[in-house]
Backbone bond lengths (Angstrom), bond angles and torsions (degrees), N, CA, C in turn:
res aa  C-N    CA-C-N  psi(-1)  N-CA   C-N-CA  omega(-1)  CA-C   N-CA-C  phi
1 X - - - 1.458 - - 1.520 110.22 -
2 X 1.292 127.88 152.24 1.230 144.87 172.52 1.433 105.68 -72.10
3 X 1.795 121.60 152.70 1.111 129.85 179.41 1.597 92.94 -52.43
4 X 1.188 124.90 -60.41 1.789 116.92 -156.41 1.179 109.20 -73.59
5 X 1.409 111.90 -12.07 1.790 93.71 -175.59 1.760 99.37 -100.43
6 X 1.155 123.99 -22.18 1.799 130.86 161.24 1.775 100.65 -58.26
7 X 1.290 123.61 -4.58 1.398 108.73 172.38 1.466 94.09 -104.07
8 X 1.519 121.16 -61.95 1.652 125.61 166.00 1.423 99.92 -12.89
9 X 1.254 128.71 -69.73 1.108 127.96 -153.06 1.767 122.87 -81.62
10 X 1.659 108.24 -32.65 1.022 108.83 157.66 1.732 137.64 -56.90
11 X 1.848 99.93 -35.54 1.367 111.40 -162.67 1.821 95.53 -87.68
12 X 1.927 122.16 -17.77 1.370 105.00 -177.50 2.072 101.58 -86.61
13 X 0.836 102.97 -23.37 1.704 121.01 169.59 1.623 100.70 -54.24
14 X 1.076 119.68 -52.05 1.407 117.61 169.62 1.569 134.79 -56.99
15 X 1.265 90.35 -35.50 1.330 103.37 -172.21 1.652 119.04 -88.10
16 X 1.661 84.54 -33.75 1.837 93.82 153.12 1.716 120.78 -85.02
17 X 0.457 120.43 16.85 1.674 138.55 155.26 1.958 82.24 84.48
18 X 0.864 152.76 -3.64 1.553 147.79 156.94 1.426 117.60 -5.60
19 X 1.630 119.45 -35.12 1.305 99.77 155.44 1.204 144.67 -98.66
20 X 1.444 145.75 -143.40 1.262 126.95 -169.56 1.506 115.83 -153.53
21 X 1.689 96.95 16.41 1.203 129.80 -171.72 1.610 114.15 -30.65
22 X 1.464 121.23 -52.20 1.109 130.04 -165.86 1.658 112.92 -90.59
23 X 1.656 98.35 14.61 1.394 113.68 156.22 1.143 137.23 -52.15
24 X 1.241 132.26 149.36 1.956 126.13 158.79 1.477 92.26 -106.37
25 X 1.314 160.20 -10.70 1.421 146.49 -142.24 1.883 73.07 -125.27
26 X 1.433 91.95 120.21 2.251 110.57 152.98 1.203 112.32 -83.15
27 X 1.791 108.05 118.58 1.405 111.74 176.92 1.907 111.51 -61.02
28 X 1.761 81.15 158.31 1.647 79.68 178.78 1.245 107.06 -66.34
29 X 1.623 112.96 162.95 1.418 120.63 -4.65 1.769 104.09 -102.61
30 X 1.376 130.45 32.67 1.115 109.78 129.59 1.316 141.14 -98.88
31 X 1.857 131.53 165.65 1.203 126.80 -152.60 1.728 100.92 -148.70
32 X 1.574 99.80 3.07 1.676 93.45 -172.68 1.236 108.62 -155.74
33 X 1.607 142.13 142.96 1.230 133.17 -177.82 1.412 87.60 -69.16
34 X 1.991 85.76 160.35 1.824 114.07 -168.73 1.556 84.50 -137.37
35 X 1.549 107.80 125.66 1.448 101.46 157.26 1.934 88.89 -165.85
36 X 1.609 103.80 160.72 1.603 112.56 176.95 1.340 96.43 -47.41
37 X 1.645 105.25 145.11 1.562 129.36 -163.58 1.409 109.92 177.30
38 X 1.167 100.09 146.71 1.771 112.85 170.11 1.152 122.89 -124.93
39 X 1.644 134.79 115.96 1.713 93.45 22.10 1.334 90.50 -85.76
40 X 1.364 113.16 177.21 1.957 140.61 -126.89 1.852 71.35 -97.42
41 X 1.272 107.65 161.77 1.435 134.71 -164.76 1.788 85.33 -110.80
42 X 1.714 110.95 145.01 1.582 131.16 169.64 0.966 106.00 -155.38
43 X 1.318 111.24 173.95 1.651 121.78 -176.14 1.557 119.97 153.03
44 X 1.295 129.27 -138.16 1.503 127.05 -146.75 1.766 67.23 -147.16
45 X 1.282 123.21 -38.87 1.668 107.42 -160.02 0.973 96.53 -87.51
46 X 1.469 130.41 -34.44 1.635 135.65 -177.35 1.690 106.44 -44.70
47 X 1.483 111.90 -51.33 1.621 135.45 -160.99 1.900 89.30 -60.05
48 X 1.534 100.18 -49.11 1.491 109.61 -171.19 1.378 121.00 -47.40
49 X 1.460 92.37 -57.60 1.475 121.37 177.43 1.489 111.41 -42.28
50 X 1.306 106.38 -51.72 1.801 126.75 -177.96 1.045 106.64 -45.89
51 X 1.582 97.79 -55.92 1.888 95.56 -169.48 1.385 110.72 -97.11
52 X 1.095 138.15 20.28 1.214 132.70 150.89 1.466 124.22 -97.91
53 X 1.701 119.00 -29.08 1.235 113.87 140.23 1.031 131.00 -48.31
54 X 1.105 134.54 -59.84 1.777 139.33 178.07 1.933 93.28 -36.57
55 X 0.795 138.97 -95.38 1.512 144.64 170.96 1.894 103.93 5.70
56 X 1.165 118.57 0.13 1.338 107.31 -159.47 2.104 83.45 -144.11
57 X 1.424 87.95 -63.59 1.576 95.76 -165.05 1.766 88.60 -119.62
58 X 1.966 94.08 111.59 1.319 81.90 171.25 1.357 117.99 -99.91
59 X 1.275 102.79 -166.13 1.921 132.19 -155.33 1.337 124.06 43.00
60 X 1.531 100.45 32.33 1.247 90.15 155.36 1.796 132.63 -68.47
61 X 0.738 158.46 152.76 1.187 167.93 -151.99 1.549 110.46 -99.84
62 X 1.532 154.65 118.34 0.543 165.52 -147.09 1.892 107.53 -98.95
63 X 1.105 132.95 29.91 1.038 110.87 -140.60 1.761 117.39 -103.58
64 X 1.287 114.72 -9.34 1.610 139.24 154.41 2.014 78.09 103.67
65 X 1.352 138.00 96.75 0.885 121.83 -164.30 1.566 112.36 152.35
66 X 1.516 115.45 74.89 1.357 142.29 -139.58 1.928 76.06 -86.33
67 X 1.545 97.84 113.79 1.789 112.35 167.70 1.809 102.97 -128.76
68 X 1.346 76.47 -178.22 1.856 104.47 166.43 1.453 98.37 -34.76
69 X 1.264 126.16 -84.42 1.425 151.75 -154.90 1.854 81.26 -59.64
70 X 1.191 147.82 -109.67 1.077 147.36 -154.83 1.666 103.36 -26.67
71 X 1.521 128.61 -59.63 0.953 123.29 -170.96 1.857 97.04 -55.30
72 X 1.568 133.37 -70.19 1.109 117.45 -164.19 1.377 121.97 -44.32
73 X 1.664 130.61 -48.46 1.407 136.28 162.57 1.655 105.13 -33.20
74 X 1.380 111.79 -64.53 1.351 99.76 175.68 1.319 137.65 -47.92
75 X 1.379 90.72 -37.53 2.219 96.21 170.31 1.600 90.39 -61.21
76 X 1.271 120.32 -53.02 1.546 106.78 -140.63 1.837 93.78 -61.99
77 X 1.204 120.02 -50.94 1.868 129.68 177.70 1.584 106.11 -38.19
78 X 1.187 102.14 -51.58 1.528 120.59 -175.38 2.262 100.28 -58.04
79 X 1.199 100.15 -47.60 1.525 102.77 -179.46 1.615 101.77 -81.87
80 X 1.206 121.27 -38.82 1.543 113.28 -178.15 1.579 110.96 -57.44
81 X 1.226 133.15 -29.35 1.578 132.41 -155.03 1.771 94.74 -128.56
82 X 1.558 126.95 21.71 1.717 140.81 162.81 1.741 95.26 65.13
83 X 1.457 123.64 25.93 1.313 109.41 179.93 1.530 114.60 -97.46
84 X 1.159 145.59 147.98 1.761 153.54 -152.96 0.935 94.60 -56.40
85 X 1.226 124.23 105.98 1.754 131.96 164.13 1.534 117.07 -51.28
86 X 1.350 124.76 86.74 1.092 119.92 -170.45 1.482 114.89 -121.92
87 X 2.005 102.44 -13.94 1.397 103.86 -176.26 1.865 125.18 69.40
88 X 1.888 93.94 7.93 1.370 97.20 172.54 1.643 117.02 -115.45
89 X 1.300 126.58 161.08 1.511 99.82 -171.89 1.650 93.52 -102.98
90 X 1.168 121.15 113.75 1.761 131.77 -179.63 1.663 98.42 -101.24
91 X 1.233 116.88 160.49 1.320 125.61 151.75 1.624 122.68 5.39
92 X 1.407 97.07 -82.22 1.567 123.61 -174.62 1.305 97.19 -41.06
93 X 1.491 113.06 -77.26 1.459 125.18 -145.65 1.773 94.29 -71.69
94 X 1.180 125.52 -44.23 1.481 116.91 -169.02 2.015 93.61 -59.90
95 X 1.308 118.78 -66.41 1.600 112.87 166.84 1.313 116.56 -20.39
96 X 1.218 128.29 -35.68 1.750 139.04 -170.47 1.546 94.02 -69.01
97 X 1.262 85.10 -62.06 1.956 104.55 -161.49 1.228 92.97 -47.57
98 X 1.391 129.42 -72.40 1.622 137.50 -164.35 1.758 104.12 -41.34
99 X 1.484 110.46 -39.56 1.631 101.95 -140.18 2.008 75.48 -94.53
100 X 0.812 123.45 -54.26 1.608 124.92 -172.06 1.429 120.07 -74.02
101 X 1.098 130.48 4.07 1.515 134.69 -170.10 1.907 108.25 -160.57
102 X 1.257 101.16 -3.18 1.708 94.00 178.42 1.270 113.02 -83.03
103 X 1.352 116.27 -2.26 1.610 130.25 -179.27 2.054 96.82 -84.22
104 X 1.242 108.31 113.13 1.568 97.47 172.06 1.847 116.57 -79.92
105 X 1.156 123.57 3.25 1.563 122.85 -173.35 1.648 112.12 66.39
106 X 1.693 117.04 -2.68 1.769 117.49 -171.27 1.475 92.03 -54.89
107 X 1.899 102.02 141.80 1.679 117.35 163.72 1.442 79.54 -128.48
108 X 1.144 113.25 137.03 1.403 130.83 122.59 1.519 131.97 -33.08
109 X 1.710 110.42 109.46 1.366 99.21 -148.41 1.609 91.36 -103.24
110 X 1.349 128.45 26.43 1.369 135.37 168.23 1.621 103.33 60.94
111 X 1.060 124.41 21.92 1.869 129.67 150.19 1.702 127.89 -101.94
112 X 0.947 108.30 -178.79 1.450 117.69 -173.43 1.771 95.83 -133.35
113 X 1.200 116.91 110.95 1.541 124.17 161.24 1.648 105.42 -31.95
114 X 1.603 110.13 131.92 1.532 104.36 150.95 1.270 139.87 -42.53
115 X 1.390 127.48 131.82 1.548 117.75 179.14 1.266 107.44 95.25
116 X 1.624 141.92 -3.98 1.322 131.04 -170.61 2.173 89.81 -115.26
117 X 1.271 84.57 145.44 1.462 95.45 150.94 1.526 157.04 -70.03
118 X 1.655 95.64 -30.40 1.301 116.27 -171.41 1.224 112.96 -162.68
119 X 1.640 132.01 124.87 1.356 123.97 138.64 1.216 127.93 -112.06
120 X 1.819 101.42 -179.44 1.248 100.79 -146.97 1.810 80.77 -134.56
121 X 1.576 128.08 111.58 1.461 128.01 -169.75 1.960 91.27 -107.98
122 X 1.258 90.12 138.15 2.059 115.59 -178.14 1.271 100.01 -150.51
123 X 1.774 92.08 99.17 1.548 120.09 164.02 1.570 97.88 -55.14
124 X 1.347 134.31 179.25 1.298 153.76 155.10 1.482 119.81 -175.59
125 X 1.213 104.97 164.04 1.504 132.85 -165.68 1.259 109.52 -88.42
126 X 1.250 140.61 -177.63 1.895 155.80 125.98 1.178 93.81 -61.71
127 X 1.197 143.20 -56.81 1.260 140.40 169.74 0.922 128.02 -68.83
128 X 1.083 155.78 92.43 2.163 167.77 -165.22 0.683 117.52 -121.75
129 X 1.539 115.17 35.90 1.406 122.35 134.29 2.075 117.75 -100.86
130 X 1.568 90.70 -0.38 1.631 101.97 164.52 1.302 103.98 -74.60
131 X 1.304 141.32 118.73 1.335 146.20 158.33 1.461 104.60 -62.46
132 X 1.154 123.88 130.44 1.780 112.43 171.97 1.490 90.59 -136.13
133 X 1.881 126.47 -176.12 1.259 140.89 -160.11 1.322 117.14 -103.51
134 X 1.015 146.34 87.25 0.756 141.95 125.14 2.075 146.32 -15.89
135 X 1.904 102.38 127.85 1.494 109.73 -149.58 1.184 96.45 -93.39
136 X 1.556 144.95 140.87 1.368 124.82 129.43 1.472 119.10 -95.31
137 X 1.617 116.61 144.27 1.845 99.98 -171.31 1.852 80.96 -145.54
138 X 1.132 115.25 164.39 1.282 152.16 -108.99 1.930 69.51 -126.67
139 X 1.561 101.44 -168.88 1.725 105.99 -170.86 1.811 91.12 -109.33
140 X 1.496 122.73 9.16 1.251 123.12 -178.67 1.546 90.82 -114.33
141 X 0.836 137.65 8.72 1.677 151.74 -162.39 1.688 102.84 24.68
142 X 1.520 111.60 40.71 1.352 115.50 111.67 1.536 133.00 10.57
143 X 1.465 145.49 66.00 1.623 115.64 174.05 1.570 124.19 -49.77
144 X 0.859 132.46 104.76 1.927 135.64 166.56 1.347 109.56 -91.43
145 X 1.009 131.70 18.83 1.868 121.25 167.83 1.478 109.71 160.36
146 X 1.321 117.99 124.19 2.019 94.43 170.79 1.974 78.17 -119.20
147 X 1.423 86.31 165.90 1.906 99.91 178.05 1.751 92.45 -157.21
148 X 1.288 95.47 172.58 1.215 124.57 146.38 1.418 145.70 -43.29
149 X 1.554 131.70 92.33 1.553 138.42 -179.52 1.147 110.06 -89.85
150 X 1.769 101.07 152.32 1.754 103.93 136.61 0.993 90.89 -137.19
151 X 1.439 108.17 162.79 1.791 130.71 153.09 1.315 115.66 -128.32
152 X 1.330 109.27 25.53 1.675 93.88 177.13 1.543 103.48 -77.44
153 X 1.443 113.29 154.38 1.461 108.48 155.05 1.158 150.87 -117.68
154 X 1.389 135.07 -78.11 1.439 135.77 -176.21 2.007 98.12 -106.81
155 X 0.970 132.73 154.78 1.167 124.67 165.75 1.556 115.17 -106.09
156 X 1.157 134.20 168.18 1.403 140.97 168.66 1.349 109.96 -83.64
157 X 1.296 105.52 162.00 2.074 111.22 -170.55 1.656 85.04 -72.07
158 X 1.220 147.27 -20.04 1.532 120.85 176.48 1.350 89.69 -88.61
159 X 1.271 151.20 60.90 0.974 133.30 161.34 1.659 142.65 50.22
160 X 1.801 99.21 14.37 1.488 96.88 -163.14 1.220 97.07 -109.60
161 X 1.403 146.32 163.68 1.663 153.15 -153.67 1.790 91.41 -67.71
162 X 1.267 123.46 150.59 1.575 125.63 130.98 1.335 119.93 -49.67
163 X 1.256 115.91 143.23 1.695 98.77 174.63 1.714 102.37 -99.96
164 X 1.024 125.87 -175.42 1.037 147.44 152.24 1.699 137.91 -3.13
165 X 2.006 94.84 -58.35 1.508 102.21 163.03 1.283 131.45 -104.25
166 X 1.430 108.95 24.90 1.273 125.04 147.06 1.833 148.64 -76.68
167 X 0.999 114.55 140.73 1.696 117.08 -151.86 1.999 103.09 -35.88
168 X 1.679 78.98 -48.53 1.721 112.52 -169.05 1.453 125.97 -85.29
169 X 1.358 107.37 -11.10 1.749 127.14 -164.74 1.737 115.64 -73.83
170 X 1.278 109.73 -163.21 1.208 123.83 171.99 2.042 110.81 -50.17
171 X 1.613 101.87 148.80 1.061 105.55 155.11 1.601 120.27 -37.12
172 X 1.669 133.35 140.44 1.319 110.00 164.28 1.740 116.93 -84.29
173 X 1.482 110.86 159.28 1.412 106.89 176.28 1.395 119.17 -61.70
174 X 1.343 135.21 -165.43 1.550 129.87 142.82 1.847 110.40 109.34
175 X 0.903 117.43 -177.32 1.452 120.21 -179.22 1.858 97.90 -118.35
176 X 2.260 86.33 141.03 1.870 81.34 -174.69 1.152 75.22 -153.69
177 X 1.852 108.43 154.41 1.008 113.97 150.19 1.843 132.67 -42.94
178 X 1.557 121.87 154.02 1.139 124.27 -171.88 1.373 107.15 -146.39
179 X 1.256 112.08 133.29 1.826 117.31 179.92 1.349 105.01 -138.32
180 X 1.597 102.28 163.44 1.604 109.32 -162.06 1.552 99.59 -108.67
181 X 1.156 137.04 106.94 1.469 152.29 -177.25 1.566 104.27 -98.14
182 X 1.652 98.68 132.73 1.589 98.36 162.38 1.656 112.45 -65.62
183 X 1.457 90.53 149.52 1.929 108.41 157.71 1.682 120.29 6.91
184 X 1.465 101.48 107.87 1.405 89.84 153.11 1.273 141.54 -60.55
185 X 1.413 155.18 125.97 1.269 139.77 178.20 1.510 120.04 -34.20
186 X 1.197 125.78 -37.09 1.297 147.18 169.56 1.515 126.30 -35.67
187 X 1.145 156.55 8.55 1.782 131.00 -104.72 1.611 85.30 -102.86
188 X 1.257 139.10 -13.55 1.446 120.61 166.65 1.717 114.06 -75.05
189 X 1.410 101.32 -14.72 1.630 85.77 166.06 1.187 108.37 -110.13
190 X 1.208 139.87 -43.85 1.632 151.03 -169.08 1.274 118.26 -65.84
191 X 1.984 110.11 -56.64 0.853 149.68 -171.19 1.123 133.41 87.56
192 X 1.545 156.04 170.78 1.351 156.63 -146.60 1.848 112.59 -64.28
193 X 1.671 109.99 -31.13 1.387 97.27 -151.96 1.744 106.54 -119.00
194 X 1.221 113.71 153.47 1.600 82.64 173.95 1.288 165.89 -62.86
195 X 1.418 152.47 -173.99 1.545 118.04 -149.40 1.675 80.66 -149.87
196 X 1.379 85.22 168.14 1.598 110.56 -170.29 1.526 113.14 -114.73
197 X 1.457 117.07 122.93 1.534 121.48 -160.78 0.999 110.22 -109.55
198 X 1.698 129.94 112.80 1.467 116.97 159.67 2.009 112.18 -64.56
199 X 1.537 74.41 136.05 2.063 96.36 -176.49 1.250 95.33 -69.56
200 X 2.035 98.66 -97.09 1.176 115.09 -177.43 1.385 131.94 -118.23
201 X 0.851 138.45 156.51 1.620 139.71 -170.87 1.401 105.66 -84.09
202 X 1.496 110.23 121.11 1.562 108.61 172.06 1.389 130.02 -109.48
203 X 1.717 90.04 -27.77 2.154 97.54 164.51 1.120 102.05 -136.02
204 X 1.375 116.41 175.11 1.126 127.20 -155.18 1.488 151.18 38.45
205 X 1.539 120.60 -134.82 1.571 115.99 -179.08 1.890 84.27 -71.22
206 X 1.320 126.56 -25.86 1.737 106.40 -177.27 1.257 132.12 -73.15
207 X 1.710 105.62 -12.44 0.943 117.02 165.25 1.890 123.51 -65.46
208 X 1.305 101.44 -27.98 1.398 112.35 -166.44 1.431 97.90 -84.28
209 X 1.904 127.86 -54.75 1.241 138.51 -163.38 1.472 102.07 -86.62
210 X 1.677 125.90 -51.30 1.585 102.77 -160.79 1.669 103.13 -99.25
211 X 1.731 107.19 160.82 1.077 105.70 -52.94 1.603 149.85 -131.70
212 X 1.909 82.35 76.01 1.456 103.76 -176.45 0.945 104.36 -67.94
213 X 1.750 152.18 -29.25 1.346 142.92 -129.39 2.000 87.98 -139.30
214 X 1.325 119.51 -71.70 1.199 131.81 177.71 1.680 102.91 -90.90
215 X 1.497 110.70 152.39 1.037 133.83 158.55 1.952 128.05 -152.61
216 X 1.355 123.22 146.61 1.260 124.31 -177.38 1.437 105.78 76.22
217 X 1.246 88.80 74.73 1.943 121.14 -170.04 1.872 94.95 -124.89
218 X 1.165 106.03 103.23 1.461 112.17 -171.29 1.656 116.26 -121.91
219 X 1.011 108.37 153.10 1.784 113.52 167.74 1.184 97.16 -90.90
220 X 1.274 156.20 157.08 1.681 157.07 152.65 1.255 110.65 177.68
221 X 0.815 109.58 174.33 1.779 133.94 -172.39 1.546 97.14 -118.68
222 X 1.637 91.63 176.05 2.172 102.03 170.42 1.329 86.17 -136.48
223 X 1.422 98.01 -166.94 1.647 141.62 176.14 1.693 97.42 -135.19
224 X 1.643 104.97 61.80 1.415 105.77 161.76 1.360 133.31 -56.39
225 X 1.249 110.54 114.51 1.507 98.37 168.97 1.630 129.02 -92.60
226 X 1.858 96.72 126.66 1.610 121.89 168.09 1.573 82.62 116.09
227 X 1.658 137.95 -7.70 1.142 132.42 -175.14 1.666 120.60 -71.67
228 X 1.171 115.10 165.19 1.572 113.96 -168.36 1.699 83.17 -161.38
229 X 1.387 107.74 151.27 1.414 138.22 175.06 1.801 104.58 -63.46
230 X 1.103 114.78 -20.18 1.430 115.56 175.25 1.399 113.07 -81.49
231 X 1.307 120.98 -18.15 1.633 124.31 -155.15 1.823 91.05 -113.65
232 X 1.550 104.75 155.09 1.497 118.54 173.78 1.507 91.29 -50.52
233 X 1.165 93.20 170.03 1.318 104.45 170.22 1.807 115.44 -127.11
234 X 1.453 95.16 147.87 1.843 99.27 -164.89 1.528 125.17 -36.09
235 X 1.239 105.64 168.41 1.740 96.25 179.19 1.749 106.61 -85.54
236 X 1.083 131.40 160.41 1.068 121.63 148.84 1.625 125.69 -114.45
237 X 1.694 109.34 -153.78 1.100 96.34 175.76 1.467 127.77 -121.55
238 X 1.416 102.99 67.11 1.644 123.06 -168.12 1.612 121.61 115.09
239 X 1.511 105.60 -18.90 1.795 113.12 -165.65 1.700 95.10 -86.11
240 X 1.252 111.43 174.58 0.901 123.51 155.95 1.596 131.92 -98.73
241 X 1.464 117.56 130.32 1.261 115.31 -158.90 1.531 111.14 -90.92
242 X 1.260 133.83 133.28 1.823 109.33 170.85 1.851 87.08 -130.28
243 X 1.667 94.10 169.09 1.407 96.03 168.16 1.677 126.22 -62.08
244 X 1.382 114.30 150.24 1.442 106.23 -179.99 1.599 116.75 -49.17
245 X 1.678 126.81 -51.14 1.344 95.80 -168.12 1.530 119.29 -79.08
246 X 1.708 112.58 -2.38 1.501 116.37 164.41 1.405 114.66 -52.71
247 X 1.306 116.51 -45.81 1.526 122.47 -171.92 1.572 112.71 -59.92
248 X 1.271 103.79 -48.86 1.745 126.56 173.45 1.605 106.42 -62.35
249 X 1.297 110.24 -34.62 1.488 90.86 175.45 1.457 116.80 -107.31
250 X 1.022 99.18 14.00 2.341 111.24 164.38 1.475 76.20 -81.94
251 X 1.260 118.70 -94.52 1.402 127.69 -125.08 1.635 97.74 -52.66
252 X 1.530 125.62 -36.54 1.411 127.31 179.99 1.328 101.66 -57.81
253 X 1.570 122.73 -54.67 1.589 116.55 -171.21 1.822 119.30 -69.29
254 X 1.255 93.57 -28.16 2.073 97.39 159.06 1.268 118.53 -53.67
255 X 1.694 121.81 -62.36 1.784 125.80 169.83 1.177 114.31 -48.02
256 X 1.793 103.98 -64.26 1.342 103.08 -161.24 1.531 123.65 -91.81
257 X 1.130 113.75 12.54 1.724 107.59 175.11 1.520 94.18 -143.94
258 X 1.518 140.03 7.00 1.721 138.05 -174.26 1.204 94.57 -128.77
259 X 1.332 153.02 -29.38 1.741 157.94 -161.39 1.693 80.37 56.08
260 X 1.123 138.46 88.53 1.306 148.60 130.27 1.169 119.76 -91.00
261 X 1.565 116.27 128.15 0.944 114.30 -165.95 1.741 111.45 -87.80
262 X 1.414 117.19 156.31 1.565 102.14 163.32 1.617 128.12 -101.33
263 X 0.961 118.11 117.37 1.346 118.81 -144.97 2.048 98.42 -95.45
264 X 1.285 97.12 123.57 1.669 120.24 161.26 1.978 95.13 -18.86
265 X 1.236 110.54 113.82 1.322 99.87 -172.94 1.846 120.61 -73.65
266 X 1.046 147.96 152.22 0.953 152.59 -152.29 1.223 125.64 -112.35
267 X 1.527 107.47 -24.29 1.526 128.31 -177.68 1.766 122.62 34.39
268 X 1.381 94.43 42.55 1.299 120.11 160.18 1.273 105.67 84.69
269 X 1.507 129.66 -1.81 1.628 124.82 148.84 1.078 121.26 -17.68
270 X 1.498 109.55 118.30 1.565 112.20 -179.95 1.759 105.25 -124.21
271 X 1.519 105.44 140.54 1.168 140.97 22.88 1.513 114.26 -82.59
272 X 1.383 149.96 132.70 1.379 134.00 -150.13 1.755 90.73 -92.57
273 X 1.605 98.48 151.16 1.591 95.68 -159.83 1.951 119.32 -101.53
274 X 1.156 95.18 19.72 1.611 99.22 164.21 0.961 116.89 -139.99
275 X 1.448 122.61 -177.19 1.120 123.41 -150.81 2.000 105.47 -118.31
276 X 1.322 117.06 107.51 1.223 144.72 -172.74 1.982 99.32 -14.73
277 X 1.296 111.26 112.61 1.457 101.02 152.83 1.666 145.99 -92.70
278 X 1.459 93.63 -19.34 1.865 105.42 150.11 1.074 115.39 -162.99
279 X 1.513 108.89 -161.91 1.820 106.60 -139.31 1.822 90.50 -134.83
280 X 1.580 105.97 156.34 1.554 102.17 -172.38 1.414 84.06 -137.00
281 X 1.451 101.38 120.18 1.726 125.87 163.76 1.721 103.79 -94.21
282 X 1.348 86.87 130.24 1.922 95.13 178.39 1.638 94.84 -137.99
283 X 1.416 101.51 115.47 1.703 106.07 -173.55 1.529 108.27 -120.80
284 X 1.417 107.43 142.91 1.312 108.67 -171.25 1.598 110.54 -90.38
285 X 1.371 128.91 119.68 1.558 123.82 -168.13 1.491 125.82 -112.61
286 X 1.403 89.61 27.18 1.818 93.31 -172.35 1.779 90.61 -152.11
């Protein structure tokens, strides 16, 4: 979004009461004021913070590691959107950050990076609890299968979605590496066949979350129970869900028509120890 329409959007959010300003509880995934301090403040929210400032005031530095330079960007965000220049992240201003900068702008630029075999493109909603279809295409971008997604994830005790930069939340947006891992141990949650792992994040919000911040971001299926192929399918906690014989027939069309290999699963060991065979674009379309 453009500076004027991140104000558009903040000031009609306001007016529909959308924020939560006059809160004491920090939306996820922060949980604690951040401001210069000794010894110096770090973390997973700090990293967040970084890259969602940068989006407003760039070059900032990404570096999970609340300095000089973070606090000034922050005054300046804090003065761009009329909130108390204090250079601390309170309630208000982290709410700001989320509602005006949690949008990463990723399009899908309808290619496949050199060197990968396969991707796998997942339209999505603001809403993720809309299931929409999902493409897999070949390294000639080829179509080989579209199916059925979700990415919604964990909800909050009021009942409203996680978003995104939360442990438990929504799929993240953006383009990331993706590899084909044997079987989870799991198959009533995972399910029977093997699953597909985002590595690392290369654009967007995935660039920021996977996976220094988030990890164990999967394609898979379950063995839902009381579930049927007619009904949504469950939330999880960040992966993407498809029906079981969708999953069974990715992972068959990766071996048997891509020579993809299936890789000894890793269970989110980092640094993860091979080298990525395709990439998962998840674009936001509304």
């Amino acid at each position: 979004m453009t500076h004027l329409t991140k104000i558009v959007v903040l000031v009609i959010s306001l007016l529909l009461g959308l924020t939560v300003s006059q809160s004491t509880t920090y939306p996820c995934p922060f949980y604690r004021s951040l401001s210069l301090a000794s010894p110096v403040v770090s973390g997973d929210d700090v990293i967040i913070l970084q890259g969602l400032l940068a989006r407003s005031v760039p070059d900032l530095p990404i570096s999970g590691i609340f300095d000089e330079f973070t606090e000034v960007c922050l005054m300046k965000y804090q003065s761009m959107y009329n909130i108390a220049i204090t250079g601390i992240l309170d309630v208000n201003t982290a709410n700001s950050i989320l509602l005006t900068n949690g949008d990463d702008g990723y399009t899908d630029n309808g290619q496949i990076p050199p060197g990968f075999k396969y991707k796998v493109h997942v339209p999505v909603y603001r809403n993720r609890s809309i299931e929409t279809t999902a493409t897999l295409y070949d390294d000639q971008l080829n179509v080989l299968h579209s199916f059925t997604v979700r990415t919604e994830g964990q909800l909050n005790t009021d009942g409203s979605a996680m978003n995104q930069f939360c442990g438990d939340g929504a799929t993240p947006t953006g383009l990331m590496t993706f590899d084909l891992n044997s079987a989870e141990p799991d198959p009533a949650a995972f399910g029977p066949y093997p699953v597909n792992r985002a590595v690392q994040g290369i654009a967007g919000n995935a660039f920021l979350l996977i996976s220094n911040v988030r990890d164990g971001i999967l394609m898979h299926t379950g063995q839902w129970t009381g579930w049927n192929p007619s009904m949504p399918m469950p939330n999880s906690h960040g992966c993407v869900h498809g029906h079981p014989e969708d999953i069974d027939t990715v992972w068959n069309i990766l071996t048997s028509n891509l020579n993809v290999y299936v890789r000894n699963n890793t269970f989110g060991a980092l640094p993860y120890l091979y080298q990525p065979q395709g990439v998962l674009s998840i674009e936001l379309i509304d």
